[in-house]
C-alpha positions as CSV (number, residue, x, y, z in Angstrom):
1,X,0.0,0.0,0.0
2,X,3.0,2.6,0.9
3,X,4.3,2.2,-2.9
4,X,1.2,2.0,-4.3
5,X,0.7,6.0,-2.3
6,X,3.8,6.9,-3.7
7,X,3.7,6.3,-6.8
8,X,0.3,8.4,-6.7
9,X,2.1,11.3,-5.1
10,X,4.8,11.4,-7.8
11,X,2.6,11.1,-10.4
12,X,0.7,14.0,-9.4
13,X,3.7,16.2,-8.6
14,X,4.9,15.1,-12.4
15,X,1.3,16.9,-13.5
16,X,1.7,19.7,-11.4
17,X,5.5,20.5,-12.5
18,X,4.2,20.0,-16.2
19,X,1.4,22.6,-15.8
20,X,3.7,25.2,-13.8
21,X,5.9,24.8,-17.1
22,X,3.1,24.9,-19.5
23,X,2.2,28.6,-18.1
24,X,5.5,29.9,-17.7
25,X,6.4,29.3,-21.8
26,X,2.6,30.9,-22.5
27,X,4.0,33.8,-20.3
28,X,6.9,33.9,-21.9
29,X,6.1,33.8,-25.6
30,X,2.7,36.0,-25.1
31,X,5.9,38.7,-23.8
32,X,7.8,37.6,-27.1
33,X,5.1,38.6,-29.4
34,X,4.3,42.1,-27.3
35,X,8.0,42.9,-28.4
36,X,7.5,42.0,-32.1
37,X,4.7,44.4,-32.1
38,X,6.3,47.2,-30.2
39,X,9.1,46.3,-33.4
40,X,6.6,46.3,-35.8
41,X,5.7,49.8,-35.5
42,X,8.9,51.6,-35.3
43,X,9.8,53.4,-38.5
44,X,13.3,52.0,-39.0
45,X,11.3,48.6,-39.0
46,X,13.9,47.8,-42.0
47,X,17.0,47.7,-39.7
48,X,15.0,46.2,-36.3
49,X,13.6,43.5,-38.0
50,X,17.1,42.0,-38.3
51,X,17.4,42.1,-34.4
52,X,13.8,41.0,-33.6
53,X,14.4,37.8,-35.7
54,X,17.8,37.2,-34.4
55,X,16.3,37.3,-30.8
56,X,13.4,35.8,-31.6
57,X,15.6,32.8,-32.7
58,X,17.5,32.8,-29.5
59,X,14.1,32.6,-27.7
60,X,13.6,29.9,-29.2
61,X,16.6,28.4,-28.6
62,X,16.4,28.5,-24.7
63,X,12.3,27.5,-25.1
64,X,13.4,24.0,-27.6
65,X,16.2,23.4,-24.6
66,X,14.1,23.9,-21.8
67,X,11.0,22.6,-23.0
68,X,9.7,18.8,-23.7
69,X,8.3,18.4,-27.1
70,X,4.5,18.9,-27.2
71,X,2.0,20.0,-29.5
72,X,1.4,23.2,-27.9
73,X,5.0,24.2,-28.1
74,X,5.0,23.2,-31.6
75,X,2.2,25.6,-32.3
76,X,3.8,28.4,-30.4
77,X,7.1,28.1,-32.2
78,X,5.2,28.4,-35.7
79,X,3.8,31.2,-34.7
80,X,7.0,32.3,-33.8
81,X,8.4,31.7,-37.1
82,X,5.7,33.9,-38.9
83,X,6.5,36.9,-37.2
84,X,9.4,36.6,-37.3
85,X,9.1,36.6,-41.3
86,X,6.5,39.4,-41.3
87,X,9.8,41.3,-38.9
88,X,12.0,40.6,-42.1
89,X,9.8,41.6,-44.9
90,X,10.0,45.5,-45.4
91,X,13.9,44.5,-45.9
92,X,13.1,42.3,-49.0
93,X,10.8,44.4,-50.8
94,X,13.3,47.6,-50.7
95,X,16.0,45.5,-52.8
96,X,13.8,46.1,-56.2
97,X,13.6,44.2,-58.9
98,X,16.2,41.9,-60.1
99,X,18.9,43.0,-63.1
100,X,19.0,40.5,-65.9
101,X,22.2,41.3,-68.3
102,X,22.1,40.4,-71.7
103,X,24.4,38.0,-73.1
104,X,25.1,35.5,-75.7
105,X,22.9,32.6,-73.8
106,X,20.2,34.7,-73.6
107,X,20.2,36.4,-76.8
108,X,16.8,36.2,-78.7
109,X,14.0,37.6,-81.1
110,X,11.3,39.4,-79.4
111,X,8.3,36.9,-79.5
112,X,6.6,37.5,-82.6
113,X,8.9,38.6,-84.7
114,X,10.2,35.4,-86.6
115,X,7.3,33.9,-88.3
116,X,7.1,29.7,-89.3
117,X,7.1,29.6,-93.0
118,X,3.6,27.4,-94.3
119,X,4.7,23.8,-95.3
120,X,3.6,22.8,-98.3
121,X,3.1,19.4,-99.9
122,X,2.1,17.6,-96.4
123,X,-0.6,15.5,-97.6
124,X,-4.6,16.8,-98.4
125,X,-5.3,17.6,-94.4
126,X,-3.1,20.3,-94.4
127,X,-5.0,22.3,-97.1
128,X,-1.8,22.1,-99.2
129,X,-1.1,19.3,-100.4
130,X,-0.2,17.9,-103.7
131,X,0.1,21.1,-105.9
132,X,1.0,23.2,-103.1
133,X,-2.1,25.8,-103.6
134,X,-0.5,26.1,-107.5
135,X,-3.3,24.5,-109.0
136,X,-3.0,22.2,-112.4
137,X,-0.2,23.0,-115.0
138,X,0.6,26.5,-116.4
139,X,3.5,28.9,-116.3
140,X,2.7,30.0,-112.9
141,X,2.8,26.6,-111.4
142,X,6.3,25.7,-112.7
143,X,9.0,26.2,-110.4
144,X,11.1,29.6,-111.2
145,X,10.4,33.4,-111.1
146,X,7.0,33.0,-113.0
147,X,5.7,35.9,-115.4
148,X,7.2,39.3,-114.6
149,X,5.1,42.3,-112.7
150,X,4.9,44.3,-116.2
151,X,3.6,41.4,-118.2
152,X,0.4,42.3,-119.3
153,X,-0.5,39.2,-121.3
154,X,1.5,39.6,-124.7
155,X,0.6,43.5,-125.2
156,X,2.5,46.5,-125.4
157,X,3.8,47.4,-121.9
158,X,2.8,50.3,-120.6
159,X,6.0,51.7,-119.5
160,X,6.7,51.7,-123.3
161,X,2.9,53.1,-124.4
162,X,4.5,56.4,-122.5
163,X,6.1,58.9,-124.4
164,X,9.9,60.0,-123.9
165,X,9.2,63.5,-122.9
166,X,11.4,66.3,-120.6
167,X,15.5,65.6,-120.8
168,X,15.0,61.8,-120.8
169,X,16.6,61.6,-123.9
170,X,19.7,63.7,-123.5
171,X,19.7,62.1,-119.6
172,X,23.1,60.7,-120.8
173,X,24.6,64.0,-121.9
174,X,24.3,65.7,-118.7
175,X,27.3,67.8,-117.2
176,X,27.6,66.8,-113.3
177,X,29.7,69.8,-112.2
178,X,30.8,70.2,-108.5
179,X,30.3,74.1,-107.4
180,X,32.9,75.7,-106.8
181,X,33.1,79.4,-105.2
182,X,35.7,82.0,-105.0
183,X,35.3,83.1,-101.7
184,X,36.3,79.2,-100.9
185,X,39.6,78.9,-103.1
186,X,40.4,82.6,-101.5
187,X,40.0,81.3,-98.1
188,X,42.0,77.5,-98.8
189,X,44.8,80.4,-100.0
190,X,45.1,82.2,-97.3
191,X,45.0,79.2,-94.8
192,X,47.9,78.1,-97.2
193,X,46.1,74.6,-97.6
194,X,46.1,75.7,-101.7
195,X,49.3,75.8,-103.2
196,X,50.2,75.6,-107.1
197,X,52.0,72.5,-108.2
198,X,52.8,73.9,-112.1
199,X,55.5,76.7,-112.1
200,X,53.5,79.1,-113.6
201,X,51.3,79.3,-110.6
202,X,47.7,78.3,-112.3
203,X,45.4,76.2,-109.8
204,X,43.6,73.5,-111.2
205,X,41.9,71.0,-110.0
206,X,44.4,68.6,-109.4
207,X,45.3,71.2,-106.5
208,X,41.7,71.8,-105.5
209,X,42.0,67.9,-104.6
210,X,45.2,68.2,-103.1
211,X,44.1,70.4,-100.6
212,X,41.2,68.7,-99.9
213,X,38.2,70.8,-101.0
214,X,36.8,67.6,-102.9
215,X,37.8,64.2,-103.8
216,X,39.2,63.4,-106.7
217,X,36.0,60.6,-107.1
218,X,33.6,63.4,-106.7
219,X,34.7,64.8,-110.0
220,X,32.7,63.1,-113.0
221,X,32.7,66.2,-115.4
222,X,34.4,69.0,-114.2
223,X,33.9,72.1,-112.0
224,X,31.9,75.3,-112.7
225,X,33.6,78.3,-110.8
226,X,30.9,80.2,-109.0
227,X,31.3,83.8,-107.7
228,X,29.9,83.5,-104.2
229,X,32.2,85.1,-101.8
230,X,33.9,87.3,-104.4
231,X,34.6,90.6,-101.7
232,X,36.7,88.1,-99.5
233,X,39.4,87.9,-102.8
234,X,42.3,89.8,-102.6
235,X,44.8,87.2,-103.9
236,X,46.4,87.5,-107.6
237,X,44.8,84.4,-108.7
238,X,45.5,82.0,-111.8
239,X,43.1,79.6,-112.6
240,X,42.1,76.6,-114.8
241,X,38.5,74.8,-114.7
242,X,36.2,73.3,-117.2
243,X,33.5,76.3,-116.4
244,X,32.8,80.0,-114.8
245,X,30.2,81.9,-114.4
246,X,30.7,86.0,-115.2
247,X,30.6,87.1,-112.0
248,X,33.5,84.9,-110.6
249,X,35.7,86.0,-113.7
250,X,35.1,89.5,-113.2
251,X,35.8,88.9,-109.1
252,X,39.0,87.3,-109.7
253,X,40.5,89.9,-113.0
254,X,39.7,92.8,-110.4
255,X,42.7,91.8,-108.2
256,X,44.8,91.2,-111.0
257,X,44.4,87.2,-111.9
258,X,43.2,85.6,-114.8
259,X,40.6,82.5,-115.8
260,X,40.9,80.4,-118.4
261,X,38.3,77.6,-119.5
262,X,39.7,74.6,-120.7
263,X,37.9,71.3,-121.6
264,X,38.1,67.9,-120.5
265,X,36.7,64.7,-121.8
266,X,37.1,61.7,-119.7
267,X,39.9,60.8,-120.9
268,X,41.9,63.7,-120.2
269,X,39.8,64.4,-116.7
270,X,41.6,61.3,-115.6
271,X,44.7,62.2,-117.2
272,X,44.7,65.4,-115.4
273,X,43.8,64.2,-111.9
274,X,45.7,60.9,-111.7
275,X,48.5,61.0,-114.1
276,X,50.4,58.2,-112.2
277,X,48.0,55.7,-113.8
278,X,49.6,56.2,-117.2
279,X,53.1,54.3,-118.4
280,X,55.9,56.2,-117.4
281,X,58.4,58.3,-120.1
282,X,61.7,57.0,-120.5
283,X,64.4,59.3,-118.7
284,X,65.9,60.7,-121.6
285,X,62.6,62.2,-122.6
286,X,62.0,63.3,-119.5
287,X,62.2,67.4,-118.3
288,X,65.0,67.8,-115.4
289,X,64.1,67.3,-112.1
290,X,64.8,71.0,-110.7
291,X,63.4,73.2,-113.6
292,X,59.7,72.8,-111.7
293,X,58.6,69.6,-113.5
294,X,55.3,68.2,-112.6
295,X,54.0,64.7,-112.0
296,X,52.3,65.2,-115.6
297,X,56.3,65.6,-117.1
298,X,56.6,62.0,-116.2
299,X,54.7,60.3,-117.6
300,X,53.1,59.5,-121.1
301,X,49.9,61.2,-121.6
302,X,47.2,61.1,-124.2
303,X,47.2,63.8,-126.8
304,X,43.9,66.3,-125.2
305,X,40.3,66.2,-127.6
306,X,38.8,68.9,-129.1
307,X,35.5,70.2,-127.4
308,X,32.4,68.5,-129.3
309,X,30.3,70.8,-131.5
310,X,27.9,71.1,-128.7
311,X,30.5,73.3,-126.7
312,X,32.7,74.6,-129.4
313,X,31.2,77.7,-129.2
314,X,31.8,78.3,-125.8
315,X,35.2,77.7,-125.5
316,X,36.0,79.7,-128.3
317,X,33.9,82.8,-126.3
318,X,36.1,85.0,-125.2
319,X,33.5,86.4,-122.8
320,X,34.0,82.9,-121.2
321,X,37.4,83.2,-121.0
322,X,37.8,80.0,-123.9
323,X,40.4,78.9,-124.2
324,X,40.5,78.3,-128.3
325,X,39.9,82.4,-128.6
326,X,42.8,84.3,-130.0
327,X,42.3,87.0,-127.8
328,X,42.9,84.3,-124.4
329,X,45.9,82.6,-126.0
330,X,47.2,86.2,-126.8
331,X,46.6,87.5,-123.1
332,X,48.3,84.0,-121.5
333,X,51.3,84.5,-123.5
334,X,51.8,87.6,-122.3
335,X,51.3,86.2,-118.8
336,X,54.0,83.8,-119.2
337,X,51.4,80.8,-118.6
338,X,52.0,77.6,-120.4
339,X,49.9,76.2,-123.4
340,X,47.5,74.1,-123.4
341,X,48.2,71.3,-125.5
């Protein structure tokens, strides 16, 4: 009977120790979530939650150690566990989104924008089958380019029904001239970018290209001197060009210089501007090195063409400044500028 009694009382005391420990951990952790609260609403909750999860998990630390396992303290440290989250969550959200780089691996079209080309010849169910939406025979069922876009059955075209009206058929015998003002070539002179090359002192265009006012590509049949910028000469100037307006002769004679017109085919254009590209003379034809030979003096150039009859007449003008006028070839002489050959 005395064991019997005493095993009673120890059970009882067992009970009694488990429910004293029971209300101290609800004590405890109802303290525990007063403090994530109080957390909670402070305004640098970003940099407290860290220190409200770190000792919420020491809490819970000393709780597992001190506690038996039971369902009620395995409900109390889940709750634990979500506010402690909900403590750390105002951190995540101010990191933004993530940055994706791009790179070879992830290189792509935007969707959409390659489309599947329609396969054809898959059988009758795939509403092209067989002839491929072709139909039966005929030209346009054959394989190749098919009839043109202008065919209009066998019938004149109507491109050619039109009429050639307008400069359409003297297209091919337009000039292409590159402007070319006085106020420029004063301006290249005076930055001392434009200096002769013949001995005489006449610019031509083989200096204009030298300097860099043009390329020598740019040039298909000539240039027109233009009088644009004609108060900024004060030079004694000497030039050559296929064309020149009035006013740009008259700017340039004021000061003293002279302009002859000369003509070039495309022949002698390339002659002119690239004389390197022609066989070379032999030495004992050529003119001594210091008596101001030219790049033309060394090599063998074709013999220069006559102007067509279309522009005959204007460079045997003197009021142009031709240079087939007696009056020109008379005035250059007296200069003591070369002939034109």
């Amino acid at each position: 009977m005395m064991s019997t009694g005493a095993s009673l009382a120890m059970r009882c005391a067992a009970r009694v120790s488990a429910k004293n420990t029971t209300s101290t951990m609800t004590r405890s952790l109802s303290s525990i979530a007063a403090n994530c609260t109080t957390l909670n609403n402070n305004n640098t909750a970003s940099r407290r939650g860290l220190d409200s999860s770190s000792s919420l998990a020491s809490h819970m630390s000393l709780l597992s150690l001190s506690s038996t396992k039971s369902p009620s303290s395995s409900l109390l440290s889940n709750n634990i566990r979500t506010q402690s989250t909900a403590a750390a969550a105002p951190q995540k959200s101010q990191l933004g989104e993530p940055i994706t780089f791009l790179t070879l691996n992830n290189l792509a079209d935007n969707p959409g924008a390659v489309k599947r080309a329609r396969r054809v010849g898959r059988g009758i169910g795939s509403s092209k089958g067989k002839t491929c939406g072709r139909g039966h025979k005929g030209q346009k069922s054959r394989a190749g380019k098919g009839v043109h876009p202008t065919f209009e059955g066998g019938q004149t075209k109507f491109y050619k029904r039109l009429p050639k009206m307008g400069r359409m058929k003297n297209a091919k015998f337009k000039l292409e001239l590159i402007p070319l003002n006085v106020g420029k070539v004063q301006d290249y002179v005076t930055m001392g970018r434009l200096v002769p090359e013949r001995s005489d002192g006449v610019l031509t265009m083989r200096d204009f290209v030298k300097a860099g006012m043009f390329p020598a590509s740019s040039i298909k049949s000539g240039v027109k001197l233009l009088g644009d910028g004609k108060t900024f000469v004060k030079d004694k100037l000497l030039i050559e060009v296929p064309w020149a307006s009035a006013s740009a002769i008259a700017a340039i004679e004021a000061k003293g210089g002279y302009v002859t017109t000369v003509h070039y085919n495309r022949l002698a254009l390339r002659a002119h501007l690239k004389p390197h590209k022609f066989p070379t003379k032999p030495k004992a034809a050529r003119a001594p090195e210091g008596e101001g030979a030219t790049e033309h003096d060394k090599h063998l150039l074709p013999k220069r063409a006559r102007p067509p009859p279309k522009y005959m007449q204007y460079y045997t003008d003197y009021e142009k400044r031709g240079y087939l006028n007696p009056r020109v070839q008379l005035e250059r002489k007296q200069r003591g500028l070369k002939d034109i050959l």
